[in-house]
C-alpha positions as CSV (number, residue, x, y, z in Angstrom):
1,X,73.5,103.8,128.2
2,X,77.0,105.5,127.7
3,X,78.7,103.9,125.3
4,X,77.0,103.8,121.8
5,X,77.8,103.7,118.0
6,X,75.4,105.9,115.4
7,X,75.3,103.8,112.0
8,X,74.6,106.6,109.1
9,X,73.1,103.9,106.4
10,X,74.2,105.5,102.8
11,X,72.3,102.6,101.4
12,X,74.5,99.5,100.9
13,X,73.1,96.0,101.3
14,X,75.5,95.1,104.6
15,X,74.5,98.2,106.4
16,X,72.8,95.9,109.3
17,X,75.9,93.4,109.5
18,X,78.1,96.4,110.5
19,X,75.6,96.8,113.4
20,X,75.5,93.2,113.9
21,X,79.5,93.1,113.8
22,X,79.6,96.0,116.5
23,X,76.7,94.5,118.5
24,X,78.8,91.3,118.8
25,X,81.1,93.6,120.8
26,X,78.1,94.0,123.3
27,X,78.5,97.7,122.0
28,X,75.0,99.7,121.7
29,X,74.5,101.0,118.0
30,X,72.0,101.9,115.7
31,X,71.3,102.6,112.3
32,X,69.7,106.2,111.1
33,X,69.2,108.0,107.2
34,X,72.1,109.8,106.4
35,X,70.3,113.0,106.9
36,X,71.1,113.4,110.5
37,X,72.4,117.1,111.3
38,X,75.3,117.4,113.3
39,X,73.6,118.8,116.0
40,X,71.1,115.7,116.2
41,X,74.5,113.9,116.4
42,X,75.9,115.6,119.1
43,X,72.1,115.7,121.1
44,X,72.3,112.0,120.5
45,X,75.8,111.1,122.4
46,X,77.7,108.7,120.2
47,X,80.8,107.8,121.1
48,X,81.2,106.5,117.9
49,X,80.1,107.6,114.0
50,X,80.3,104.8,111.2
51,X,79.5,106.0,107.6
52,X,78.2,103.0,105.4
53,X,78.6,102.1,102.3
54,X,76.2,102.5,99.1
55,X,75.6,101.6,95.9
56,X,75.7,105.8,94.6
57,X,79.0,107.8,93.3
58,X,79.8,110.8,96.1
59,X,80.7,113.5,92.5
60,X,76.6,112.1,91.0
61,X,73.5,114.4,91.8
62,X,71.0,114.0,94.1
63,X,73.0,111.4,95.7
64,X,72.9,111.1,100.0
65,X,75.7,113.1,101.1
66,X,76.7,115.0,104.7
67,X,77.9,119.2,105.7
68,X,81.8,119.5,105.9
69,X,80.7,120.1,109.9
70,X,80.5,116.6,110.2
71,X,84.1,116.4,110.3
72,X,84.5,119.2,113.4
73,X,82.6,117.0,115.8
74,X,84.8,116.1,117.4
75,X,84.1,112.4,117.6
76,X,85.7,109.4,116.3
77,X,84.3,108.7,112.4
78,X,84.7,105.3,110.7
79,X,83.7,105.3,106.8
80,X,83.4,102.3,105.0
81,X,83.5,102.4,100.9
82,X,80.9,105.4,100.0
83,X,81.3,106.0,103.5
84,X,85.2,106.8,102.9
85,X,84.9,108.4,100.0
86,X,82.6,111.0,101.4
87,X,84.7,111.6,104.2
88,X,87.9,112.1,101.5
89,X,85.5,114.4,99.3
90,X,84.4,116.2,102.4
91,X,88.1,116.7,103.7
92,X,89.5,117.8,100.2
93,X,90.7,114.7,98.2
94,X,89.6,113.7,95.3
95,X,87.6,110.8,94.1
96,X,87.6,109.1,90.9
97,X,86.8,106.2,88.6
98,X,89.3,103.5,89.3
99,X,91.2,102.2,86.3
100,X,90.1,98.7,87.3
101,X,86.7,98.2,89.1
102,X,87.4,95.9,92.6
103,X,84.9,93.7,93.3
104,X,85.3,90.8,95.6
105,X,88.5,89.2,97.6
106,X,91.6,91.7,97.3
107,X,94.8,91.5,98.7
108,X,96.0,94.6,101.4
109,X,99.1,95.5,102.3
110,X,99.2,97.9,105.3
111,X,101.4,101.0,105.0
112,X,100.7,101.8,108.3
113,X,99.9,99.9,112.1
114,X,98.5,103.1,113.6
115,X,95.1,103.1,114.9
116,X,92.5,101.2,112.9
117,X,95.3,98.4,112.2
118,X,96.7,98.1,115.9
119,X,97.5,94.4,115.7
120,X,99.2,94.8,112.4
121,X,102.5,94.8,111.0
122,X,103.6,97.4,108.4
123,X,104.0,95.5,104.7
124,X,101.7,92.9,105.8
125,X,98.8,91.6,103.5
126,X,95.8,90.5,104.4
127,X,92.7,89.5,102.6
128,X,89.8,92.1,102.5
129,X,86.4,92.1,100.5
130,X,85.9,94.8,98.2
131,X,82.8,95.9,96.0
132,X,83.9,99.7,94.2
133,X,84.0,101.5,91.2
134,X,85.2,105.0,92.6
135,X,88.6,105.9,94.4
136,X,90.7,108.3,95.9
137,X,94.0,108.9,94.4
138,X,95.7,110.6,97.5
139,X,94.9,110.9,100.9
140,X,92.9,114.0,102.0
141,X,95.1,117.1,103.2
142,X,96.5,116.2,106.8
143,X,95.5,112.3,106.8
144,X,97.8,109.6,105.7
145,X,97.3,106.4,103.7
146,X,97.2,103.5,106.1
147,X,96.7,100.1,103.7
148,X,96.8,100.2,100.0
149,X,95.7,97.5,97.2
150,X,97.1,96.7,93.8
151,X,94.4,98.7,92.4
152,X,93.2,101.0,95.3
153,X,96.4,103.3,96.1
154,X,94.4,104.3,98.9
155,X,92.0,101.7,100.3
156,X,92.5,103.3,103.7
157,X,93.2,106.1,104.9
158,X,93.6,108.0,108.8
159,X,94.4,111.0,110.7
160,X,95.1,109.9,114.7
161,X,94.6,113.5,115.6
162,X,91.6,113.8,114.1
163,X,90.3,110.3,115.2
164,X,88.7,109.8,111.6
165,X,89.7,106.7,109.6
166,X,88.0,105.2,105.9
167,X,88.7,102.5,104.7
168,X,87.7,101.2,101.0
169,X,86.9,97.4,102.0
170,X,84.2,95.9,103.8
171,X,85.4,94.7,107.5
172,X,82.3,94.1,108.3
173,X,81.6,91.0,106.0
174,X,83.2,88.1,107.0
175,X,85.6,87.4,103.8
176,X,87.7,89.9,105.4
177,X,89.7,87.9,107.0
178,X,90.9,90.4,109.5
179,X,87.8,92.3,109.6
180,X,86.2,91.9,113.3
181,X,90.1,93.4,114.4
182,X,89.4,96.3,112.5
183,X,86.2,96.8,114.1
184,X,87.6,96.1,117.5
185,X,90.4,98.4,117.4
186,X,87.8,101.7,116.3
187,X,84.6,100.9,118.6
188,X,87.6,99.9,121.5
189,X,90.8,101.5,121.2
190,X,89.8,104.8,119.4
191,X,85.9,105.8,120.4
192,X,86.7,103.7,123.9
193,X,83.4,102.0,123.9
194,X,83.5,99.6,127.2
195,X,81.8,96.5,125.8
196,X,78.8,96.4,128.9
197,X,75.5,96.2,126.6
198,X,75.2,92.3,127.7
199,X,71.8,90.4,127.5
200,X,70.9,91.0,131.4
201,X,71.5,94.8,131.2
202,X,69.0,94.6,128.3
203,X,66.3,92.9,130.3
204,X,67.1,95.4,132.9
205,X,66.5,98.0,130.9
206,X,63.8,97.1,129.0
207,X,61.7,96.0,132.1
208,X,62.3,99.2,133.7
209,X,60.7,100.7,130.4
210,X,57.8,98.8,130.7
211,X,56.8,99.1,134.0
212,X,57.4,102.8,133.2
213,X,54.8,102.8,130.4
214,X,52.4,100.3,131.3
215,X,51.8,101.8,135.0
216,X,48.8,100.3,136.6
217,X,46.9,99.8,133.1
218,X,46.0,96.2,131.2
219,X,48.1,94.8,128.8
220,X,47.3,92.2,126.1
221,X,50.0,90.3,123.8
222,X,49.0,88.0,121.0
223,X,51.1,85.0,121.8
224,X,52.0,82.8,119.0
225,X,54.9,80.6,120.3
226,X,57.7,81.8,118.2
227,X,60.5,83.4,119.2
228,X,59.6,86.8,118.5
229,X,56.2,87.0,120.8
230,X,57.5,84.8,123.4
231,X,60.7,86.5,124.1
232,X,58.4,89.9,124.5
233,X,55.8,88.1,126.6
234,X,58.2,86.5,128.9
235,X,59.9,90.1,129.1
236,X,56.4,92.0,129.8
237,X,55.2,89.6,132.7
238,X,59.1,89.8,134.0
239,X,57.8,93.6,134.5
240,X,54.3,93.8,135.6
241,X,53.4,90.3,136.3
242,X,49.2,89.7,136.4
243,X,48.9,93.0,134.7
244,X,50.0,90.5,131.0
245,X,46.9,88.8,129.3
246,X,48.5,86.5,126.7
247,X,46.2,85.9,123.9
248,X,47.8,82.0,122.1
249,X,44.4,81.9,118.6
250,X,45.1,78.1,118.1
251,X,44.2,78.4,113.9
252,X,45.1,74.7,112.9
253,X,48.1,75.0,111.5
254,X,50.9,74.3,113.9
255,X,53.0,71.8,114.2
256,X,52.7,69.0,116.1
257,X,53.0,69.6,120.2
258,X,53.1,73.6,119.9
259,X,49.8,74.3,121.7
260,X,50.6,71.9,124.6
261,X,54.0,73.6,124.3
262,X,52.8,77.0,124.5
263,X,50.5,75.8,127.5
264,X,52.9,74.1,129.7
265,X,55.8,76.9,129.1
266,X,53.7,79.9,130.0
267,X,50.8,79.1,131.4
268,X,52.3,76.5,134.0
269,X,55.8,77.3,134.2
270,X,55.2,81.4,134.0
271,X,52.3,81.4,135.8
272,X,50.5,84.1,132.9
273,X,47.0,84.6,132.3
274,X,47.1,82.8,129.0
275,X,43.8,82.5,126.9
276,X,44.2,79.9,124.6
277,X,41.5,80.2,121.2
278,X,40.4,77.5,119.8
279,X,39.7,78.5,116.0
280,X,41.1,75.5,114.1
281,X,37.0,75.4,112.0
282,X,37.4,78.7,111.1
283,X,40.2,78.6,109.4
284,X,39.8,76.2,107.9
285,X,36.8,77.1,106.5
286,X,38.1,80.1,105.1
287,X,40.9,78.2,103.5
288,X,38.5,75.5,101.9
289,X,39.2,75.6,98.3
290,X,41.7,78.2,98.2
291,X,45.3,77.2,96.7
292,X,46.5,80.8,95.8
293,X,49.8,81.2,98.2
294,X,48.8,84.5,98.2
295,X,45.4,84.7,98.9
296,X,46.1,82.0,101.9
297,X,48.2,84.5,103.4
298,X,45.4,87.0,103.0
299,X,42.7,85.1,104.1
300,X,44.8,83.8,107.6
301,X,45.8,87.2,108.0
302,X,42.3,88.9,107.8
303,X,40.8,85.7,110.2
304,X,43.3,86.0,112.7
305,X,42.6,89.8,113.1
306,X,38.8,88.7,113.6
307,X,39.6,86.1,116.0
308,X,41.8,88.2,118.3
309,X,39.8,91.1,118.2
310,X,37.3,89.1,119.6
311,X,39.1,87.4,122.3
312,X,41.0,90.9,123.3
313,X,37.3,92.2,123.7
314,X,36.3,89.4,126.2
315,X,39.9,90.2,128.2
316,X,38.7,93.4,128.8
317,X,39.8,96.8,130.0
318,X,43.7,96.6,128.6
319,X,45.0,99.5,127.1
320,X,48.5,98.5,125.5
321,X,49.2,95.6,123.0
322,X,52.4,94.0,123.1
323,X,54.1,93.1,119.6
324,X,57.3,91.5,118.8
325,X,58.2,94.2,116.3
326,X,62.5,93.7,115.7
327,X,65.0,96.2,115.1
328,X,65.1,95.2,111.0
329,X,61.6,95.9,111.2
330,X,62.1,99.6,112.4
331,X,65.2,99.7,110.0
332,X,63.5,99.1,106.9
333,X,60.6,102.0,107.7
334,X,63.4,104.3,107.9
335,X,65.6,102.9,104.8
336,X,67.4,104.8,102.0
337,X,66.8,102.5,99.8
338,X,64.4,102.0,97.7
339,X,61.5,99.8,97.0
340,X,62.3,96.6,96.2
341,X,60.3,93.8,94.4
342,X,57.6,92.0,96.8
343,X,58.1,88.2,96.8
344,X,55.5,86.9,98.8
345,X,53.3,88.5,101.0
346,X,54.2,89.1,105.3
347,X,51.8,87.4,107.2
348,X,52.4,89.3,110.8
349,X,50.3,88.7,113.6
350,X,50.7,92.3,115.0
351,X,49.6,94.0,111.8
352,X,45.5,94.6,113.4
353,X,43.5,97.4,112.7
354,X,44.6,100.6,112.9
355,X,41.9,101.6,114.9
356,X,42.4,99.3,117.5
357,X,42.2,101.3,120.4
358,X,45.7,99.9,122.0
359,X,48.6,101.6,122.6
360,X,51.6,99.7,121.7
361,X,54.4,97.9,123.8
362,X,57.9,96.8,121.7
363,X,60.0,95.5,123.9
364,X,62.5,94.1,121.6
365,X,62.1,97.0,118.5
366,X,66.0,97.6,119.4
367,X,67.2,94.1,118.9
368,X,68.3,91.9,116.2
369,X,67.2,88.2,116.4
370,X,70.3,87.0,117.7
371,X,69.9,89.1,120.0
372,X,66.2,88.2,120.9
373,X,67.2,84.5,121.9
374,X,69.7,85.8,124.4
375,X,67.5,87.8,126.0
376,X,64.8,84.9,125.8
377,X,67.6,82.4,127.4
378,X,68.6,85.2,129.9
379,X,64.9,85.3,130.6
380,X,64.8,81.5,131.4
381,X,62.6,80.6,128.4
382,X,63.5,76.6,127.3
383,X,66.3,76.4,124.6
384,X,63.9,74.2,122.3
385,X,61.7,77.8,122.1
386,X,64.3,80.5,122.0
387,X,66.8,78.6,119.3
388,X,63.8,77.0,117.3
389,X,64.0,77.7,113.2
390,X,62.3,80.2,111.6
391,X,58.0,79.7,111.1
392,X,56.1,81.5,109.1
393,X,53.2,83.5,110.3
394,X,50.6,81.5,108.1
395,X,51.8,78.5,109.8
396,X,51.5,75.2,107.9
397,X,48.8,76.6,105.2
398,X,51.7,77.6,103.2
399,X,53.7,74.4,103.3
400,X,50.7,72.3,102.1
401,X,51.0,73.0,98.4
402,X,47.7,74.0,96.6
403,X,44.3,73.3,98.8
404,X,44.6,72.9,102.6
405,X,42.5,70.2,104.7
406,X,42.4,68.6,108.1
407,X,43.8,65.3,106.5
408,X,46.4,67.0,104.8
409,X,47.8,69.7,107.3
410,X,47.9,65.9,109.5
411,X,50.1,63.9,107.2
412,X,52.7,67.3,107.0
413,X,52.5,67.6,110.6
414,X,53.8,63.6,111.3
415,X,56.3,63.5,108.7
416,X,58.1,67.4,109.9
417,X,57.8,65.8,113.6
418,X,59.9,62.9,112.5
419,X,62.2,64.9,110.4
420,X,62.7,67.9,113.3
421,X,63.2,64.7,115.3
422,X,66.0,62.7,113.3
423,X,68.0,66.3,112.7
424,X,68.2,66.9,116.8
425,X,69.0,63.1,117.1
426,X,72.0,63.8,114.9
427,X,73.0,66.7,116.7
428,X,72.7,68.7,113.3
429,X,69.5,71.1,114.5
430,X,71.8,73.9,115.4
431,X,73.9,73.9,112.2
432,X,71.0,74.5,109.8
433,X,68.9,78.1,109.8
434,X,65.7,76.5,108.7
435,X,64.6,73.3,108.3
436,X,61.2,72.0,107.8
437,X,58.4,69.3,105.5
438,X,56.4,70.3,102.6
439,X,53.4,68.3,101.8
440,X,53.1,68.0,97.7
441,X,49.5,67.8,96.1
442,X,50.9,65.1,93.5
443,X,50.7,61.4,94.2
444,X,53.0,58.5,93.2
445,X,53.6,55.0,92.4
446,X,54.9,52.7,94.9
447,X,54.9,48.8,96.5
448,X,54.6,48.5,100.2
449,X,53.9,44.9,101.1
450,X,54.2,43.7,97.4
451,X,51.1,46.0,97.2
452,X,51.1,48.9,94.5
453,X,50.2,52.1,96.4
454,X,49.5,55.2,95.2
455,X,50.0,57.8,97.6
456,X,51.5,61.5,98.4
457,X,54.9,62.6,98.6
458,X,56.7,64.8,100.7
459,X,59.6,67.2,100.2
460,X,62.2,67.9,103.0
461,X,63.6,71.3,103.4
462,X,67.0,72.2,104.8
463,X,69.6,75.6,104.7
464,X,71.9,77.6,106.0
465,X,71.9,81.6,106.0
466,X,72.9,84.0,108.3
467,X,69.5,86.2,107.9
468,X,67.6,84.5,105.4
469,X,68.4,87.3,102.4
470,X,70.4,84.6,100.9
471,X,70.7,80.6,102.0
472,X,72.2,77.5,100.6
473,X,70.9,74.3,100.9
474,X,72.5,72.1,103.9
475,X,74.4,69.3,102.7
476,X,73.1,65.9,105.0
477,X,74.9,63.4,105.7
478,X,73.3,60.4,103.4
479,X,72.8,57.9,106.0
480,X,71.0,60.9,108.0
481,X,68.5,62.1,105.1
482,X,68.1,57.9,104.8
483,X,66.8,57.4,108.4
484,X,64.2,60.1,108.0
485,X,62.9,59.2,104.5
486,X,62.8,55.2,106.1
487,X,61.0,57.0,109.4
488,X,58.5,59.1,107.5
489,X,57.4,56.5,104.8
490,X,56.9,53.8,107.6
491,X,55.4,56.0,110.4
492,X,53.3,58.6,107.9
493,X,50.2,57.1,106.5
494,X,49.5,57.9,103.3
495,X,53.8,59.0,102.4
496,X,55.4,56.6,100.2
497,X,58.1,58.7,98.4
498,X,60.7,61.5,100.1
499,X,62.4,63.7,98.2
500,X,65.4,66.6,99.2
501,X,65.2,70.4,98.2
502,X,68.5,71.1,97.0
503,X,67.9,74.7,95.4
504,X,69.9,77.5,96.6
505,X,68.4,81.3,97.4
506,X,68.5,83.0,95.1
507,X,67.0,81.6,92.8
508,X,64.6,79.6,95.0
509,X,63.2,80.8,98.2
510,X,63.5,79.2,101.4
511,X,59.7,78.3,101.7
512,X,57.9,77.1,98.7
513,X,54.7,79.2,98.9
């Protein structure tokens, strides 16, 4: 892999959509603490440096910082807000409370085209998202200022000799309306990245590295049927084949179809060894009674971990576990940032014992989602698994409200078939992130047949988001959210009332338990 970008994260909340942005280029990157050495730098090969932003003042103590050296590498440097203030502090300009605090759409007129603004005419404006309190006043020694703002007299600045560029705004977020050129013209035209990381060179890659590690040994994956564990099973038995034991713990709270679905995809169209567990009781049973979200995700959590350990034992012999574990995932273990408040609990079906006595296999623990389904497409995997919604790990015990039962998880499974259903039907399954049925433990009034009924009620769920931090609620079309509330009351025995979530995150979250 020759061409790659090195992301140092100074803390700021869109330090993963810079990589995304840059990944979207089918350029390598990732994201390290900004505590890399320069030496580490250089052993690593970047062709590329980026410098994030972050919530901290460069002139504060204690805050993440970099050694003058940094600037003698002798490798293109982007830094974005804190990112280009360090670089100005570092290369002798000074930084300062601005006058007037920018946060949000700003208008920029470029001073000058060269470089980072190829594409650009000089006394242009263009729209660009800022978030700062802190600028510089002047340009460091030997740099010039390439774009300035009412209130930012630099909000860029660049030395072509030098190959170093900052920039006060966020390109990376898409209010800047010129932002992905930005990006284009440093990871292209000034660090000469060739834009080859595509989805088959990742499979190629990643299959090499597996056959590498797994040799001639067992391997066992805990398959669930999302995206995550099937993209990584698919890839494992692309490289070893008969040496993959894929472990699919059936717990009773799936949606409708997904066991056959799992069955027929990779146990008749792959050809794996597939053990399918049938552990529906047990669960249940350890959910009986229990309406605590929170103690639901416990209580599936610790089962599953029972059940598999079990059916990896009767497999026998395997000496690496395959999880599904995504590049976030290895970002936030190494974050600058700190702890933030825990909203609900993460139910992951890799998180066994610690003395399990498996190595580990993480085919995809360099990807972003996005980039998961392509590799799942590239890897022939139906579309209807790879570009499916998000599910959580707990399944359907956390969309039946307070206590879960057979009869229950049945009704919640009818009415999300019919509303999954209607969505596709209307060609709107692809526009919305995450959408999905919530069974309510409240029951209503109603007349079916000039009959008074008195019977549950169901809430549908629908949003957009690009990651899931943040998501709005997706605006149906009326005579679409009318067919499936007609469907599901008709079709669902024991439904008689439909009702639409229309709360925004924050301050809801997407699920409701």
């Amino acid at each position: 892999m020759s061409d790659r970008i090195l992301i140092l994260d100074y803390g700021s909340q869109y330090t993963q959509l810079i990589a995304r942005r840059i990944r979207e280029e089918r350029v390598y990157c990732e994201i390290h603490p900004p505590d890399r050495s320069p030496d580490w730098i250089r052993a690593w090969g970047a062709a590329g440096v980026v410098l994030s932003g972050g919530p901290a003042s460069v002139y504060d103590e204690g805050v993440p910082t970099a050694t003058p050296e940094l600037l003698e590498l002798d490798v293109p440097i982007l830094g974005v807000c804190y990112g280009m203030q360090l670089l100005g502090q570092l290369a002798g300009a000074r930084i300062e409370r601005a006058g007037r605090r920018e946060y949000g759409r700003a208008s920029l007129e470029i001073a000058s085209a060269d470089g980072l603004f190829d594409g650009f005419e000089p006394g242009e404006k263009t729209t660009v998202w800022m978030s700062h309190g802190d600028h510089l006043t002047e340009p460091p020694p030997g740099y010039e200022v390439l774009a300035r703002t009412s209130s930012s007299p630099v909000a860029a600045f660049g030395s072509a000799e030098r190959r170093i560029y900052g920039v006060q705004f966020h390109p990376e977020v898409a209010h800047t309306a010129r932002g992905e050129e930005i990006i284009e013209n440093f990871v292209f035209g000034i660090a000469g990245c060739a834009g080859d990381w595509t989805p088959g060179c990742i499979v190629e890659s990643q299959v090499e590295s597996v056959r590498r590690q797994a040799g001639d040994d067992r391997v066992i994956c805990g398959l669930s049927g999302g995206v995550d564990s099937s993209v990584a099973a698919a890839l494992v038995h692309r490289a070893i084949g008969d040496q993959l034991t894929c472990i699919f713990v059936d717990n009773g709270l799936l949606r409708k179809g997904e066991r056959v679905s799992v069955e027929r995809v990779f146990g008749e169209h792959f050809g794996m060894h597939l053990e399918v567990v049938d552990a529906a009781d047990l669960f249940l049973t350890r959910l009986a009674g229990v309406t605590d979200p929170e103690e639901k995700r416990v209580r599936i959590g610790h089962t599953f971990i029972d059940v598999f350990e079990e059916a990896a034992q009767r497999a026998g012999g395997a000496r690496y576990l395959v999880q599904g574990t995504l590049y976030p995932d290895v970002i936030e273990s190494t974050s600058v940032r700190g702890p933030s408040a825990t909203i609900k609990s993460h139910h992951n079906v890799g998180g066994l014992r610690p003395n399990m006595p498996f190595e580990l296999i993480e085919p995809l623990r360099e990807l972003f989602k996005d980039e998961v389904r392509q590799v799942g497409r590239e890897l022939g995997l139906p579309e209807e698994m790879v570009g499916r919604h998000p599910f959580p790990g707990p399944g359907l015990a956390v969309r039946v409200l307070g206590e879960v039962s057979e009869e229950r998880l049945e009704v919640l499974r009818e009415a999300d078939a019919i509303y999954l259903d209607e969505i596709r039907a209307a060609g709107l399954y692809d526009d919305i992130w995450q959408a999905f049925a919530v069974f309510l433990p409240v029951r209503s009034v109603g007349v079916m047949g000039d009959a008074r009924t008195y019977e549950n009620a169901v809430v549908l769920r629908a949003v957009t988001s690009r990651d899931g931090m943040t998501a709005d609620w997706f605006p149906f079309p009326h005579d679409v959210l009318g067919r499936i509330s007609n469907r599901i009351i008709n079709e669902v025995e024991g439904v008689n009332r439909v009702a639409y979530d229309v709360s925004s995150k924050p301050p809801a979250t997407i699920e409701w338990e």
